[in-house]
Structure formats: structure tokens, C-alpha cells
C-alpha positions as CSV (number, residue, x, y, z in Angstrom):
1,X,142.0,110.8,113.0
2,X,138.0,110.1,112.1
3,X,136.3,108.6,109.7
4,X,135.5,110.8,106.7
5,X,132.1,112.4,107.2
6,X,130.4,110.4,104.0
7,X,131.3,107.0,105.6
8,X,129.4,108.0,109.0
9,X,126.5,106.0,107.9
10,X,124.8,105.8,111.1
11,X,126.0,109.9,112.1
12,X,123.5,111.6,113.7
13,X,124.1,114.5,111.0
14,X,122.2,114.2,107.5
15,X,123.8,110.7,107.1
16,X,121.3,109.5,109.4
17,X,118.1,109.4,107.4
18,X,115.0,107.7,108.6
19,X,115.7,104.4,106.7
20,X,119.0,104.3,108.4
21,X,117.0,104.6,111.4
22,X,114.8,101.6,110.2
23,X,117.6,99.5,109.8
24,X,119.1,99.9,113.4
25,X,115.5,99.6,114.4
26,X,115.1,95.9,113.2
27,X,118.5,94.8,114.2
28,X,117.9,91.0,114.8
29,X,119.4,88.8,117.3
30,X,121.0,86.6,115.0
31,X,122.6,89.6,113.6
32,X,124.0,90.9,117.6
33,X,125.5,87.5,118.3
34,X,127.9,88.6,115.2
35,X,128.4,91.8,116.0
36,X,129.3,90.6,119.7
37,X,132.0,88.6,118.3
38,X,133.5,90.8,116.2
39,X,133.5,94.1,119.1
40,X,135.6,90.7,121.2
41,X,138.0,90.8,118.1
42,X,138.1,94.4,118.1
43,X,138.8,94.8,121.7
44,X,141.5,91.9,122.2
45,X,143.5,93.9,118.9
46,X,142.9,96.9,120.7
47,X,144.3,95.7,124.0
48,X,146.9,94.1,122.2
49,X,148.3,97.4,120.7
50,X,148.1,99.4,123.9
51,X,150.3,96.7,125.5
52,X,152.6,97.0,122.6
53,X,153.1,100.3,122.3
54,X,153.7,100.2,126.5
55,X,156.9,97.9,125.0
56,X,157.7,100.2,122.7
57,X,158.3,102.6,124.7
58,X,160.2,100.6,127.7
59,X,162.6,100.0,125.0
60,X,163.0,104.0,124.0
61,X,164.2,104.2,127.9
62,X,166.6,101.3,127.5
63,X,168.1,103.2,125.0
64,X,168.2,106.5,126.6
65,X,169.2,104.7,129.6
66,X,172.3,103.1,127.9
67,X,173.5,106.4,126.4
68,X,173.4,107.9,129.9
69,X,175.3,105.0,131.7
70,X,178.1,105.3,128.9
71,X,178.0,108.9,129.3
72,X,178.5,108.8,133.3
73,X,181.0,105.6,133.0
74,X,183.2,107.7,131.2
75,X,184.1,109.6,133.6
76,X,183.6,106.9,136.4
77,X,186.6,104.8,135.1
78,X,189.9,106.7,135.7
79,X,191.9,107.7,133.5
80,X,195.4,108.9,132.8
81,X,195.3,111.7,131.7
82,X,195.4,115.4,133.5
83,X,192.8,116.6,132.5
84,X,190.1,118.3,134.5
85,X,186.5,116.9,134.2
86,X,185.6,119.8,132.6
87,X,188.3,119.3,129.7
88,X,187.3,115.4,129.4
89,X,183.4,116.7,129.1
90,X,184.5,119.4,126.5
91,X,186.3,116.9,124.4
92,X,183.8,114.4,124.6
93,X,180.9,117.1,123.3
94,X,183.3,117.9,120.8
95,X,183.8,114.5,119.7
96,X,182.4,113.4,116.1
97,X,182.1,109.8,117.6
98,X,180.0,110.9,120.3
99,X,178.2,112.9,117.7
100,X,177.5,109.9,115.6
101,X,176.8,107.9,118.6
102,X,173.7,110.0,119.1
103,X,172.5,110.6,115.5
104,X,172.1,106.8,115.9
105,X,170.5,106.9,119.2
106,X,167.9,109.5,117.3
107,X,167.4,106.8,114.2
108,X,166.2,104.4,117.2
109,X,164.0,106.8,119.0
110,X,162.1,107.4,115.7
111,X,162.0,104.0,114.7
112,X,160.2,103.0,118.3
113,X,158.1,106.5,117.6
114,X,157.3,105.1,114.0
115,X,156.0,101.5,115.7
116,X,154.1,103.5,118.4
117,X,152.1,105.6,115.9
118,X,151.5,103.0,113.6
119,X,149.7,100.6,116.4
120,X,147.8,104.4,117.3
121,X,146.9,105.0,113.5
122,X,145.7,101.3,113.8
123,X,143.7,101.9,117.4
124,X,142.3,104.6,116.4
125,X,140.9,102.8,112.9
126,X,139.3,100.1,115.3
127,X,137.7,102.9,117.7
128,X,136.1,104.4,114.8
129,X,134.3,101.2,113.5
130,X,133.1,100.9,117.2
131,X,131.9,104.3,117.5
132,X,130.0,104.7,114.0
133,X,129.0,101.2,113.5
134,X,128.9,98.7,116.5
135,X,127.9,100.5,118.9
136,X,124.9,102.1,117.2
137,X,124.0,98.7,115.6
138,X,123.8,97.9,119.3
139,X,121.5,100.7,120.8
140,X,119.3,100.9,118.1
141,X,119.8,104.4,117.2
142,X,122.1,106.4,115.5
143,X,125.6,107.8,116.7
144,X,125.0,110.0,120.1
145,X,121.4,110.1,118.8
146,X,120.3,108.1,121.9
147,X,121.4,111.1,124.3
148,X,118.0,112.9,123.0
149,X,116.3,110.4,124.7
150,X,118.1,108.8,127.4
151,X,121.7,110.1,128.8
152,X,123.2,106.9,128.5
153,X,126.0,106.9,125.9
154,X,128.3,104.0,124.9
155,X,132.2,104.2,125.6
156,X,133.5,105.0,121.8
157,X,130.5,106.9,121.5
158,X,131.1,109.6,124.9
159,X,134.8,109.8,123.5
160,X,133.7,111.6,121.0
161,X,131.1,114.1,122.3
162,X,131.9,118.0,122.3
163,X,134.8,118.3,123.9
164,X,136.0,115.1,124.1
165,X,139.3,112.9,124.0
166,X,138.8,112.0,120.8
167,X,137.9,115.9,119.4
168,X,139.2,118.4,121.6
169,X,142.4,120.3,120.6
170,X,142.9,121.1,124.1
171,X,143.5,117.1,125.0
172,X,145.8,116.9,121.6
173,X,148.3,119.3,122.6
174,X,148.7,117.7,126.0
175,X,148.4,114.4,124.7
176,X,150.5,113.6,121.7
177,X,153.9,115.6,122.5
178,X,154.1,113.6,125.3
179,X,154.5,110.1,123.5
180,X,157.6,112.0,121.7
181,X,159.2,114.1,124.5
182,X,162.0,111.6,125.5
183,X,162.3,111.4,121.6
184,X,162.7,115.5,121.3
185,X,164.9,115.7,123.8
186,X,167.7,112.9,122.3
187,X,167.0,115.1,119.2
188,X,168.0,118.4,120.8
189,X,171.1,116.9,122.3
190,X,172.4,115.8,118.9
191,X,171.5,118.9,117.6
192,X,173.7,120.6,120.1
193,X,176.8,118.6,120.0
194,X,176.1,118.6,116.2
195,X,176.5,122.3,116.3
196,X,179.8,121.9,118.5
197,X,181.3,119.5,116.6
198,X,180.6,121.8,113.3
199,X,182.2,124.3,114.8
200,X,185.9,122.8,114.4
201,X,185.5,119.7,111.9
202,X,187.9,117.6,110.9
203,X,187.5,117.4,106.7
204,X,188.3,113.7,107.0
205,X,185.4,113.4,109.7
206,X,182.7,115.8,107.6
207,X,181.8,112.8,105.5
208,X,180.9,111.0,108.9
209,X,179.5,113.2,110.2
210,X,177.4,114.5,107.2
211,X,176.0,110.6,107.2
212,X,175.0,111.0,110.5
213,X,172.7,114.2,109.8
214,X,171.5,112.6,106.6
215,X,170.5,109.2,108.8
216,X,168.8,111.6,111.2
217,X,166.7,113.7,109.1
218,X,165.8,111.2,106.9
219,X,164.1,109.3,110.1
220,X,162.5,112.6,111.0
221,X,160.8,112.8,107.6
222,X,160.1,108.8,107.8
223,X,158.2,109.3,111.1
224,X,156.3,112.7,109.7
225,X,154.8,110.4,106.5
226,X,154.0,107.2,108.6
227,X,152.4,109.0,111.7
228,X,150.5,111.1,109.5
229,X,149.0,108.5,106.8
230,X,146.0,106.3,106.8
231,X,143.5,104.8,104.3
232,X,141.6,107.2,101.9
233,X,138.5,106.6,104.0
234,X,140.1,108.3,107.2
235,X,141.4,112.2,107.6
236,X,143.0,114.3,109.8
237,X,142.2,117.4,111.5
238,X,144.9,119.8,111.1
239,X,145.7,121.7,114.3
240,X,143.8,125.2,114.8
241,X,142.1,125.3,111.6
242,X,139.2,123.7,110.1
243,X,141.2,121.5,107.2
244,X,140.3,118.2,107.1
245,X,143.6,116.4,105.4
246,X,143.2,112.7,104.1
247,X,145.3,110.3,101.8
248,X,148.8,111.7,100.7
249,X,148.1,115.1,101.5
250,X,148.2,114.9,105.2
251,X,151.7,113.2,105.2
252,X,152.8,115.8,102.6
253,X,152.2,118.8,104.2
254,X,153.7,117.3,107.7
255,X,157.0,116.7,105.6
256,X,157.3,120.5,105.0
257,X,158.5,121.3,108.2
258,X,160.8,118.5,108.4
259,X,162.6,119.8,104.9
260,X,163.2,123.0,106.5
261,X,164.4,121.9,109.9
262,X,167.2,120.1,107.5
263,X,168.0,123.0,105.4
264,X,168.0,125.1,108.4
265,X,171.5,122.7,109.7
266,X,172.6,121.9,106.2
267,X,174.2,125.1,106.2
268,X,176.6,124.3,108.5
269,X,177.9,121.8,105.5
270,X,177.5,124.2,103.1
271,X,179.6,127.4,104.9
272,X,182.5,125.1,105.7
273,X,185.0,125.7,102.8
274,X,184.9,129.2,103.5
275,X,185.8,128.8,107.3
276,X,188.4,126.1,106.6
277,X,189.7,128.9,103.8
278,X,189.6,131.5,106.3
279,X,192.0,129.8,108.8
């Protein structure tokens, strides 16, 4: 996520015109001592978020945690019954309860995701003030324009060179699925027992079950629009292409996947009748 190219004011691209210059030039003291305080601001909220979204995610391994304790106490108490492990692990895969038990287990993962990118979309809105505004104000020259003359490039400022955190694809790829794997992989497990569980539905249990996908999906497509929206005056770069995406468009187009991933299950709902029929 940047700042759209218009509101680069002190860019080193056309945006940086030789009045621009002037004013960055005859930056006054009086004027530093308030930008001082407000980069402290910036950099307490920006600490603050990190540390959050470190919470955040302690509490998406709680709850992964306590699914897997359940999971292995169940077959840690003894039971009565005859039945092989094997038998007690098929019927609890097979179980709607347990099926419901992780659809809400996903709802939770994707509500700590929706936190996590929230305080990012934030971050990142507070990095980009730094980087096109502050930090220039405070070298006297215009964004990365100072590496023509001396190498020396502030912190926001070096994130964002060629290649860089902040731009390169490369670092995207590696970086962002991992603050969702944990999350992916709850959501494959429910998908799987979801699957198992369609296979030989109770029709008393479909409406449970049903409320369970609809509770999922509908989190899915919750998380797509808040990770991917912003205010008008930021945009994002969608992957491998050159689009530029800001306001409700970026959120939109994320949500097209998500409807198809639903669709894709819903017709296990939908080819039911005929299966029940068939029997």
C-alpha cells in the first residue's frame, strides 16, 4: 500500500519541482521542533501496533492450541466403547459437531487476521507520511533525492528504494502469506472434514451445518474487504501487473475470488436431494 502518486508532494518524480525544493530548502527550526514531535507520535503509534498485532497473533495460537488439546484429549480419556482408534478418529471427522466446531475456530482466525491487517493498513498509512513528508522536510531535499548527492538515506526512505521491503514483489510473496498460514491451514482442515461430513449428512444436521459454511465464508469475504481497503488517497499494487487499485475497487476485485471459493463448496448443498433420492 503507497500513497497515490499525486499526493507525493516532495517525490523525486515531476512532483518535485524546484519551488518544492525551495520550501524544504528554508525549513526553519521552529518548524523541526514540530515535526520532531509529531515523527515521536508517529513512532510510539507505530510501535504500539507492532506490539498489538504480536498479541494478536499469540491469541490465533491459543486457539489452535485449544482445538488440538481437545482433539488429543479425546482420545486420552478412556472410553467404553470397542472401538479401535482408528474407528473413534473416523467418527469424530465424520462428526457435524466437530465440523461446526471448526467453522467457528475459522470465524476466530479471521477475526484475529481482520485486527492484524487493520493495525498493518494503519502502519503502513503512518510509514508513508514518514517517508514522503517528514523525512524529507528533515533533510532538506526531496524523497531519495539526497542519494544523488550523498548516500545517506533515511529509514522510511531506504524501505522504499528499488527493490525494497516496501516495493519488491519478491518480499510480498514471502511476506504476507505467512501472517495467514496458521489461518489457511485451520481453513483447509474444515474444508476437509466439511467434505467428509457432506458425504453422509444427516437432513436434520444440513441446516447446521449449512450455518456453519455460511459463518465461514462470510468471514473470508469480511477479511478480503477490510485487508484490502484504505482511504481514497492510498492504492494498492495488484500482484504481477502494473494496476494500481484504490478506494472500493481494490476490495472489490479481492472479493471475486472469495465468491467462487463459496460456490465452488455450495454444491455440495445443492447436489444433496439427488443423493438422498438415490439411496
Amino acid at each position: 500500500m503507497q500513497l497515490k502518486e499525486s499526493l507525493r508532494r516532495y517525490s523525486d518524480s515531476a512532483n518535485c519541482t524546484a519551488s518544492t525544493r525551495d520550501d524544504l530548502t528554508l525549513f526553519h527550526d521552529d518548524k523541526k521542533l514540530i515535526v520532531d514531535e509529531e515523527i515521536k507520535k508517529v513512532n510510539e503509534e507505530i510501535k504500539m501496533r507492532i506490539d498489538q498485532e504480536d498479541h494478536w497473533y499469540d491469541y490465533k495460537f491459543l486457539i489452535v492450541g485449544g482445538l488440538l488439546a481437545a482433539f488429543i484429549g479425546r482420545f486420552a480419556i478412556k472410553s467404553k466403547s470397542d472401538k479401535t482408534p482408528e474407528e473413534q478418529l473416523r467418527g469424530l471427522l465424520s462428526s457435524n459437531a466437530t465440523c461446526l466446531a471448526m467453522a467457528l475456530a475459522c470465524v476466530l482466525a479471521f477475526a484475529v487476521d481482520i485486527h492484524v491487517r487493520h493495525n498493518m493498513t494503519v502502519t503502513n498509512q503512518l510509514g508513508n507520511w514518514l517517508a514522503y513528508y517528514a523525512e524529507p522536510a528533515l533533510q532538506h531535499s526531496c524523497f531519495q533525492h539526497s542519494v544523488e548527492t550523498h548516500p545517506l538515506l533515511m529509514w522510511e526512505n531506504f524501505l522504499r528504494t528499488d527493490g525494497g521491503m516496501q516495493v519488491s514483489t519478491l518480499y510480498s510473496f514471502t511476506f504476507w502469506p505467512h501472517l495467514h498460514f496458521l489461518t489457511g491451514i485451520v481453513y483447509l482442515i474444515y474444508l476437509a472434514i466439511f467434505h467428509y461430513v457432506m458425504q453422509h449428512p444427516e437432513p436434520k444436521e444440513r441446516l447446521l451445518t449449512f450455518a456453519g459454511f455460511v459463518l465461514v465464508h462470510g468471514s473470508i469475504g469480511v477479511f478480503a474487504w477490510a485487508a484490502h481497503s484504505a482511504p481514497e488517497s492510498f492504492e494498492f499494487a495488484f500482484p504481477l501487473t502494473n494496476w494500481s487499485l484504490s478506494g472500493w475497487k481494490a476490495p472489490a476485485l479481492y472479493l471475486l475470488p472469495v465468491l467462487l471459493l463459496a460456490l465452488l463448496n455450495f454444491n455440495h448443498f445443492r447436489s444433496q436431494p439427488q443423493k438422498i433420492s438415490a439411496e
